[in-house]
Backbone bond lengths (Angstrom), bond angles and torsions (degrees), N, CA, C in turn:
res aa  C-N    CA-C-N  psi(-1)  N-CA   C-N-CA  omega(-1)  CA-C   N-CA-C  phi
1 X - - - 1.470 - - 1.530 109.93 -
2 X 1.534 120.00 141.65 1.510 120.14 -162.20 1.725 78.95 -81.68
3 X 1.421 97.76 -177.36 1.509 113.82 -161.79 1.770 73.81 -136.90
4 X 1.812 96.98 146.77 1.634 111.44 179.38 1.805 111.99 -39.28
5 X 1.616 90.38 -52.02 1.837 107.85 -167.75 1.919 94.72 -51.17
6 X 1.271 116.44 -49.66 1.262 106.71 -153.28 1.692 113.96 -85.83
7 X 1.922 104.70 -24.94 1.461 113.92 160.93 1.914 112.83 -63.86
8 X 1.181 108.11 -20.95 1.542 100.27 -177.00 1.724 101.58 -88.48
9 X 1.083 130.63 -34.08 1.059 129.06 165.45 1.442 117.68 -29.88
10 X 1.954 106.37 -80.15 0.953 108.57 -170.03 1.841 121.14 -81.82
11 X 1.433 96.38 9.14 1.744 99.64 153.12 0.990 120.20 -50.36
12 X 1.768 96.59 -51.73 1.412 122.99 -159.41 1.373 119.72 -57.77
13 X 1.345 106.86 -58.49 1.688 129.72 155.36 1.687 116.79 -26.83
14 X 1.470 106.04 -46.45 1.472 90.90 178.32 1.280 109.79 -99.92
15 X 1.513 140.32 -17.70 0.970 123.27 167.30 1.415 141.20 -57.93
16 X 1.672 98.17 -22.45 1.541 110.15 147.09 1.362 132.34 -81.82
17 X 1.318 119.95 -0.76 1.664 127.55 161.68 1.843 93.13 -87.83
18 X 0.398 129.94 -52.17 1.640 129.28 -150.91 1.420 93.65 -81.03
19 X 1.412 134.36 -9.56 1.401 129.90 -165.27 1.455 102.94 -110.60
20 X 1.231 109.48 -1.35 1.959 134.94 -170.76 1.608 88.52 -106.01
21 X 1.302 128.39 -26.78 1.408 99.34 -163.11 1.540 98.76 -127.26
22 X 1.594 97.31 144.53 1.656 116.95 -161.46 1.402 110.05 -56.25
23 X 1.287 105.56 -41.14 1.571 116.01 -147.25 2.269 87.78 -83.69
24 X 1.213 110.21 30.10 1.662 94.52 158.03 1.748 109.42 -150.01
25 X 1.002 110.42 177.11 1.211 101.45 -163.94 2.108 95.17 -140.08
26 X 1.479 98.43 -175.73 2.042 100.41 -176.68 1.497 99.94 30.32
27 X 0.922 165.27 -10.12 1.634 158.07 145.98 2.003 96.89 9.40
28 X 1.032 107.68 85.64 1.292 132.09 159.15 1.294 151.49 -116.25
29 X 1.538 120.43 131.98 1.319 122.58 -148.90 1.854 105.03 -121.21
30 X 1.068 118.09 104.51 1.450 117.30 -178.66 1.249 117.10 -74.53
31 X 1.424 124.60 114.33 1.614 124.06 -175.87 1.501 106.24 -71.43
32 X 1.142 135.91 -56.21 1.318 133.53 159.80 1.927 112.59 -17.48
33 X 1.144 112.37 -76.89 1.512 103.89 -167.90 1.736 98.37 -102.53
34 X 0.918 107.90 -43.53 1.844 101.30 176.32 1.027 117.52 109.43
35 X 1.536 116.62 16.03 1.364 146.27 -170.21 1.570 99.74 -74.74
36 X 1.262 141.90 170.74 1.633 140.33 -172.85 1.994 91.37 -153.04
37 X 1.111 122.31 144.05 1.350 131.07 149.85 1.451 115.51 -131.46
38 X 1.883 114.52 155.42 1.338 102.01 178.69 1.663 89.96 -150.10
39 X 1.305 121.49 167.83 1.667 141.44 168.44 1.092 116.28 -140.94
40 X 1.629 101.48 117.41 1.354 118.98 -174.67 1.442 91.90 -70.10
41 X 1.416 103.14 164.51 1.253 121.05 -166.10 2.052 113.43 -85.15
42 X 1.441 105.44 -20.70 1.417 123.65 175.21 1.773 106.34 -102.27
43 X 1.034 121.29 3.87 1.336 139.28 -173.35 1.983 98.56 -75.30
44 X 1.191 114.46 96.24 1.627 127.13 -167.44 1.528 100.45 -72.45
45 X 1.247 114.60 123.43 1.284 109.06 148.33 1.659 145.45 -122.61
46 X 1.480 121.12 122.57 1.466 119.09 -129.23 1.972 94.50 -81.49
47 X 1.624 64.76 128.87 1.569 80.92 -175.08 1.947 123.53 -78.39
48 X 1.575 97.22 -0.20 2.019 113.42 177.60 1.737 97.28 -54.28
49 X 1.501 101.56 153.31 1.172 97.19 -175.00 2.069 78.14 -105.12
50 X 1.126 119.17 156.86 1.206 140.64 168.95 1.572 121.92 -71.71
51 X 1.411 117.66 179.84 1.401 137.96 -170.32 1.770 102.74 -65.56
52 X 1.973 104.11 -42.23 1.319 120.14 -177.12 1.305 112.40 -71.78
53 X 1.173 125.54 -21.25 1.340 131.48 -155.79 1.546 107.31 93.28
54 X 0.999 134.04 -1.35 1.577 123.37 166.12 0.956 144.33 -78.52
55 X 1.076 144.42 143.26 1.707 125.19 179.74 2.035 106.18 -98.08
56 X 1.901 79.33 128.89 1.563 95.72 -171.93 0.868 123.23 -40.95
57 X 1.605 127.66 -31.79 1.419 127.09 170.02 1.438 125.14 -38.33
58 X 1.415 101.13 -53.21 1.916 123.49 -177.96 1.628 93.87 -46.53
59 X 1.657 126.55 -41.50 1.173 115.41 -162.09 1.539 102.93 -62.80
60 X 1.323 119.98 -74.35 1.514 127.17 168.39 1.415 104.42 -10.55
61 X 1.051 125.55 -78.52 1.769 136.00 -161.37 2.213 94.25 -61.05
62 X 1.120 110.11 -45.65 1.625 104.74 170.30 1.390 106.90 -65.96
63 X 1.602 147.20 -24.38 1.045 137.13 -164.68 1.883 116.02 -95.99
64 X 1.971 88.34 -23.46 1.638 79.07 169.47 1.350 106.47 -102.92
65 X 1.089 133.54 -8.37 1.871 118.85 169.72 1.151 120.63 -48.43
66 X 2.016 106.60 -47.64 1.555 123.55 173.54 1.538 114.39 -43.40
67 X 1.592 115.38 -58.91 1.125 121.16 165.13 1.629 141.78 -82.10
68 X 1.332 93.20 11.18 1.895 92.83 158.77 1.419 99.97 -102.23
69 X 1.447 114.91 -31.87 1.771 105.50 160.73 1.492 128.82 -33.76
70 X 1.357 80.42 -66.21 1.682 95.42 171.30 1.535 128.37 -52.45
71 X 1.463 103.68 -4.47 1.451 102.25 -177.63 1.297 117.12 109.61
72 X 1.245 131.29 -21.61 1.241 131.05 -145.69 1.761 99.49 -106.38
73 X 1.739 112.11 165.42 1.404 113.01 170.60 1.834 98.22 -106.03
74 X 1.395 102.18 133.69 1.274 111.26 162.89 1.699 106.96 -144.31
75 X 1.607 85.09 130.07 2.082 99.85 179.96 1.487 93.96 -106.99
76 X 1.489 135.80 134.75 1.191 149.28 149.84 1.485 103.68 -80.14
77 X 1.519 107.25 110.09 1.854 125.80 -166.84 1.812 95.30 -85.94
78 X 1.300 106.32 152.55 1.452 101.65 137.68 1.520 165.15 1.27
79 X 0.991 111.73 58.41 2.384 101.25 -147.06 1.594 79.99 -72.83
80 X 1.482 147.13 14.60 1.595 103.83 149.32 1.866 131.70 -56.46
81 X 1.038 105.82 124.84 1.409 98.18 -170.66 1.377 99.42 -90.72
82 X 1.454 116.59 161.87 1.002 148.40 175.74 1.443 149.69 -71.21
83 X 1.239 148.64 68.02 0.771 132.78 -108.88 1.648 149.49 -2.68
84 X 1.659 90.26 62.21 1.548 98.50 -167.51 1.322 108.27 83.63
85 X 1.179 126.99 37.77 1.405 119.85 -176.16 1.091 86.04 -142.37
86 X 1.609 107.15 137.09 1.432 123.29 175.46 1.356 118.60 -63.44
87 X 1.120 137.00 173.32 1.553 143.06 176.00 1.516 115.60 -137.47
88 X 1.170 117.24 148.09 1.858 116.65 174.42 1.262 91.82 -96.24
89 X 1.689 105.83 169.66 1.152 120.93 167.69 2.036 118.71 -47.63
90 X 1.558 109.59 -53.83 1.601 89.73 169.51 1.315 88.15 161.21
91 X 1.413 135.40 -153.44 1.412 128.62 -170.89 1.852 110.93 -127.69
92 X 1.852 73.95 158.75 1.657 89.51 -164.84 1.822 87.13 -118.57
93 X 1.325 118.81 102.53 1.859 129.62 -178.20 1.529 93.23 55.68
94 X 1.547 128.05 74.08 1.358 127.25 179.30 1.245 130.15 34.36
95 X 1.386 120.48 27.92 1.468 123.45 154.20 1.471 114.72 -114.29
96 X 1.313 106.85 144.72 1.539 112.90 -159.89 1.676 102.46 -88.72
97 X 1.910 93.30 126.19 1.350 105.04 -176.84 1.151 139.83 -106.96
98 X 1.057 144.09 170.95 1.419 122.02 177.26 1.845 103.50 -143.35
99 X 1.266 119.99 125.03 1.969 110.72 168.70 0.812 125.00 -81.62
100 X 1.232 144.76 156.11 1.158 149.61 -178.58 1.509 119.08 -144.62
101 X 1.143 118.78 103.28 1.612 121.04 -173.81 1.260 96.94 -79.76
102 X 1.529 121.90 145.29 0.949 134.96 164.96 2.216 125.15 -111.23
103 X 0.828 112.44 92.92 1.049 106.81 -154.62 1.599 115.57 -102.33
104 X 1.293 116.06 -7.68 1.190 126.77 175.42 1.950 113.75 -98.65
105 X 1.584 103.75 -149.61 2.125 94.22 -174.43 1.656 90.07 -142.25
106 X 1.535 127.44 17.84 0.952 126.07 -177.67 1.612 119.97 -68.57
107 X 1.245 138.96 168.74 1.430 140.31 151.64 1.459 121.67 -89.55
108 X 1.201 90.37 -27.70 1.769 102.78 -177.21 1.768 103.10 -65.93
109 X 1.314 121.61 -49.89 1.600 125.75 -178.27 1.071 109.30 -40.64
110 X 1.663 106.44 -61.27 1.734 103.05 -167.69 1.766 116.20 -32.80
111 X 1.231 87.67 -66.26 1.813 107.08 -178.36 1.237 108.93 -41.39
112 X 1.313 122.42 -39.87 1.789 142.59 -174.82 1.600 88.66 -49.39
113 X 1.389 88.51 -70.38 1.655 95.57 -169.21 1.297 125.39 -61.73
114 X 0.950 115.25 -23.99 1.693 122.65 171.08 1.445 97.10 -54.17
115 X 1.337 114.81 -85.91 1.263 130.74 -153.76 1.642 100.04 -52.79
116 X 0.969 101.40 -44.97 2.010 94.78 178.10 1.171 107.17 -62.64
117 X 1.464 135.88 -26.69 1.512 141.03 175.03 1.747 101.99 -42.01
118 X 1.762 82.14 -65.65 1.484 89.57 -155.27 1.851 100.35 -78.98
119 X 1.024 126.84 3.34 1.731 114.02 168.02 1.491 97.94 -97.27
120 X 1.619 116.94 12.95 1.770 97.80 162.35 1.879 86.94 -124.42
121 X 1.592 115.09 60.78 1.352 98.73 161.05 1.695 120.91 60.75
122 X 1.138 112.83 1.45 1.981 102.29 179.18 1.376 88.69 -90.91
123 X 1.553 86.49 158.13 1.369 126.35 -170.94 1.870 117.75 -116.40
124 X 1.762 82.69 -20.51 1.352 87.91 177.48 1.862 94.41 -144.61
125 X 1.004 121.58 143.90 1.934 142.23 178.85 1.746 107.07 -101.78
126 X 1.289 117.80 118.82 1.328 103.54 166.47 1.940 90.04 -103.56
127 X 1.422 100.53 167.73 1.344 93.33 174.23 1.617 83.43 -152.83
128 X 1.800 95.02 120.85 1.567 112.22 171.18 1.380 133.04 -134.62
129 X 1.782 97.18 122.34 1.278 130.35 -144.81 1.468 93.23 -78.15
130 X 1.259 129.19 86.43 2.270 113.24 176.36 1.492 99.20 -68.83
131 X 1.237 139.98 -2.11 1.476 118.19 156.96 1.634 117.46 -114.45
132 X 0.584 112.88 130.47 1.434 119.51 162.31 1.421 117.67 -16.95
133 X 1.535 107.89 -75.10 1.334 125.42 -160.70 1.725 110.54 -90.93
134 X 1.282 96.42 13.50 1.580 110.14 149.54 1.285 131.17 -71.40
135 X 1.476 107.63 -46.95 1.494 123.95 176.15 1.376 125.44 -79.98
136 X 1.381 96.79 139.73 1.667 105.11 -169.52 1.507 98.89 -139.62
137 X 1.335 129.39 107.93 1.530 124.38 136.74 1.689 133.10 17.90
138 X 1.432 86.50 -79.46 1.767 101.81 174.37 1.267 109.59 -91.35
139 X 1.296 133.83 4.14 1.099 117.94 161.85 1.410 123.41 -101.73
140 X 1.241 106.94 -12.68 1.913 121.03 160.15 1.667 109.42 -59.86
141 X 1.219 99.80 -40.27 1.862 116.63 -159.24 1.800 88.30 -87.33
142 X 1.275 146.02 -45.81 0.914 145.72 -164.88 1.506 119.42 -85.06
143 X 1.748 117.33 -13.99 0.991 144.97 -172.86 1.598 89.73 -90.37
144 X 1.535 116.76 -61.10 1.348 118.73 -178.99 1.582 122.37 -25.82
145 X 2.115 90.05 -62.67 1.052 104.44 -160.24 1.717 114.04 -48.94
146 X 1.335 94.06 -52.51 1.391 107.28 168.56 1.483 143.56 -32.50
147 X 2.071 97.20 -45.21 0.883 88.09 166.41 1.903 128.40 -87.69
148 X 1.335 107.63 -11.88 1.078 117.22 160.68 2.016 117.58 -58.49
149 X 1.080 124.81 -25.84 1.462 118.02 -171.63 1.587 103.53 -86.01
150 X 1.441 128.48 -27.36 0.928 157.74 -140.49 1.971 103.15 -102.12
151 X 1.519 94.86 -37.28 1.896 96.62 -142.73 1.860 97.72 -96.81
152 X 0.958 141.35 153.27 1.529 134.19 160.18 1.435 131.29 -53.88
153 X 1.562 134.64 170.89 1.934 91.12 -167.40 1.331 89.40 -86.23
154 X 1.756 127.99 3.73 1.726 104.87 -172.19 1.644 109.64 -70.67
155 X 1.460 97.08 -39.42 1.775 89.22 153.61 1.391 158.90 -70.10
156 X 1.231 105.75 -30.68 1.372 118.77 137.11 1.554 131.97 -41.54
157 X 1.310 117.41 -53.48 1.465 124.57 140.16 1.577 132.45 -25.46
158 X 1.199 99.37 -52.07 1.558 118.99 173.96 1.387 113.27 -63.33
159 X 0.853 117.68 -93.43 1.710 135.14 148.10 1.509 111.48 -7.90
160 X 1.550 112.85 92.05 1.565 105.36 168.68 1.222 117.25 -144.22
161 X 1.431 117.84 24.73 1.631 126.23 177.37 1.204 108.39 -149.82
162 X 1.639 130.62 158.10 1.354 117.33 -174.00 1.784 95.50 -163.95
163 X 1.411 122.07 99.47 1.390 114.27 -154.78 1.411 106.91 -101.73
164 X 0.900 136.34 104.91 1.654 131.53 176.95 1.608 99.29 -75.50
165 X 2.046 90.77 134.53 1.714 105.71 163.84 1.601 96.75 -127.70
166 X 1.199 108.65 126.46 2.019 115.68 155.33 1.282 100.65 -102.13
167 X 1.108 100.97 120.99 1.853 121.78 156.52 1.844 85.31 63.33
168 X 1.776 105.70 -123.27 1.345 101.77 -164.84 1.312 103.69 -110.27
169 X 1.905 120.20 39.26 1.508 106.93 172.84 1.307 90.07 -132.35
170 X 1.877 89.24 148.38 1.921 101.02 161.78 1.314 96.87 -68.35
171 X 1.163 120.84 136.37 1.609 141.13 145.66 1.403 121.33 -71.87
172 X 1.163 122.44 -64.71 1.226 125.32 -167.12 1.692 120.80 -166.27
173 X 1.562 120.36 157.36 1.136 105.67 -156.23 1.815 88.07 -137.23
174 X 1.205 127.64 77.61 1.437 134.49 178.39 1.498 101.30 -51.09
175 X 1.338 117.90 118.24 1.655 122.72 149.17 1.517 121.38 -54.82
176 X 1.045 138.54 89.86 1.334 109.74 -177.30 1.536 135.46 -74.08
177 X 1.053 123.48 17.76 1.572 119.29 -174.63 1.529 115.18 -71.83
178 X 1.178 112.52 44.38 1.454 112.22 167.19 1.728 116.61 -102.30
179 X 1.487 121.02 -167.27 1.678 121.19 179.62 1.653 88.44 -132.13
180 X 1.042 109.20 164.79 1.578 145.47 -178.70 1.957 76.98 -49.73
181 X 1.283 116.68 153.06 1.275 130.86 143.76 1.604 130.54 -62.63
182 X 1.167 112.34 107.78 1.601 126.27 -166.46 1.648 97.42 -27.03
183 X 0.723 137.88 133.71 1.642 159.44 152.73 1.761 87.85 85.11
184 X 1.353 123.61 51.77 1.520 81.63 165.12 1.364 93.99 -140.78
185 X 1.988 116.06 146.64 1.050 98.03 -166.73 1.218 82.04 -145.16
186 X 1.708 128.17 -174.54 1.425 128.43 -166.98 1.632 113.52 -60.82
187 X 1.433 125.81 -50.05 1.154 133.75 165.73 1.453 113.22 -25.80
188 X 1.724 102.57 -59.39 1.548 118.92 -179.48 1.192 106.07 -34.32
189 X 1.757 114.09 -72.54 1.212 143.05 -145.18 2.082 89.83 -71.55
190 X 1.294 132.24 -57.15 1.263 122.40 -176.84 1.487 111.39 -52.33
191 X 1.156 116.24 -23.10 2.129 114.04 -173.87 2.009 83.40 -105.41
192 X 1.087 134.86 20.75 1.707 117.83 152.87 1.882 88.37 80.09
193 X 0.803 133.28 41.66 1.832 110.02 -162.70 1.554 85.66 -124.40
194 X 1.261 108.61 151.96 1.541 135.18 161.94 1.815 106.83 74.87
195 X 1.759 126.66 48.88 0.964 110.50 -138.68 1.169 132.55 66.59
196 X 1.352 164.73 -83.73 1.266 144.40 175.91 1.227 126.24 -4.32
197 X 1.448 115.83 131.32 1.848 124.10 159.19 1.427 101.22 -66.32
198 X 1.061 109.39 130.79 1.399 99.82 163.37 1.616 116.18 -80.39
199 X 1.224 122.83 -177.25 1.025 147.83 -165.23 1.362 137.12 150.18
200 X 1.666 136.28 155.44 0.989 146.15 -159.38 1.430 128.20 -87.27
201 X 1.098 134.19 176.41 1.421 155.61 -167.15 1.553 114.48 -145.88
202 X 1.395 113.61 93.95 0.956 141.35 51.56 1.864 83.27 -138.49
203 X 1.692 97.70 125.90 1.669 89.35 170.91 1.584 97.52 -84.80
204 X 1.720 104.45 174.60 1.369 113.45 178.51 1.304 103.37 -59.15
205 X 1.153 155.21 -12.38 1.393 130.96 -151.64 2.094 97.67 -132.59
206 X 1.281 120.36 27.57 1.204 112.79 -167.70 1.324 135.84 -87.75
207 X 1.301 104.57 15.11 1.368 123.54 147.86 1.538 135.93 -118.23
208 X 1.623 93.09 3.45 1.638 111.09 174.00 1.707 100.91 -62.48
């Protein structure tokens, strides 16, 4: 495990490469935590205004402030994809990320969002809650489960971090290297059984 001194270092290191090269822009380095952020210059930001009244973009730009606070380096890459190949949003300490606002109270979304994570290649999901009283514990973990009973193991494979932000705090930073819970499968999970909350199909928010 890096040690603070040696993660601020090599923040440090790229925030002076990344501040050399044209193609990014705000390339910022927080002396307080030692955290670095940068935006590529082709790096889209969606201009829809949301469920809250916000426009989704604002979420992105609230999700890396939280985390250069926090210490951490995050570059927002490019979304040209690649020959037809999807792209995530860009990386959170060189693993490729993808955000995901969550703006509705559904169970069904979470999973939504997972799985769209991982068909644009992330490796790691932030999922950020702008209200408070959006976020629920068991409904992150129950969203998981789901999407784990649901996903192939190449995705499951893929999929090994999952960072919760509310409003302007990291919450939590799930490891994922676990498997679906022995007998539990989506069916399970809609009748509440084996652990599971239950819940419905189609909640209001199931494509949020």
């Amino acid at each position: 495990m890096r040690s603070s001194d040696l993660r601020r270092e090599e923040n440090y290191s790229e925030y002076l490469r990344l501040r050399q090269n044209d193609d990014y822009y705000d390339v910022t380095f927080d002396e307080a935590s030692g955290g670095v952020t940068a935006i590529h210059r082709s790096h889209k930001f969606d201009k829809k205004v949301g469920n809250l009244g916000i426009r989704r973009g604002d979420y992105e730009l609230a999700v890396v402030d939280v985390l250069r606070k926090s210490g951490h380096r995050v570059v927002l890459e490019s979304e040209r994809s690649i020959q037809n190949r999807k792209v995530c949003d860009g990386y959170l300490d060189d693993v490729p990320t993808e955000i995901k606002a969550v703006e509705g109270t559904g169970t069904w979304s979470i999973s939504t969002k997972l799985r769209d994570a991982v068909k644009q290649h992330a490796q790691s999901v932030i999922l950020f809650f702008p209200k408070e009283d959006l976020y629920s514990e068991i409904r992150v973990k129950d969203g998981l489960r789901l999407f784990l009973s649901g996903a192939n193991k190449a995705d499951c494979q893929e999929l090994n971090q999952i960072v919760v932000i509310v409003e302007d705090k990291l919450v939590s930073c799930i490891d994922q290297k676990t498997t679906p819970i022995k007998g539990w499968s989506i069916e399970e999970g809609l009748r509440g059984q084996n652990g599971a909350t239950p819940f419905t199909i189609p909640p209001s928010d199931a494509k949020l």
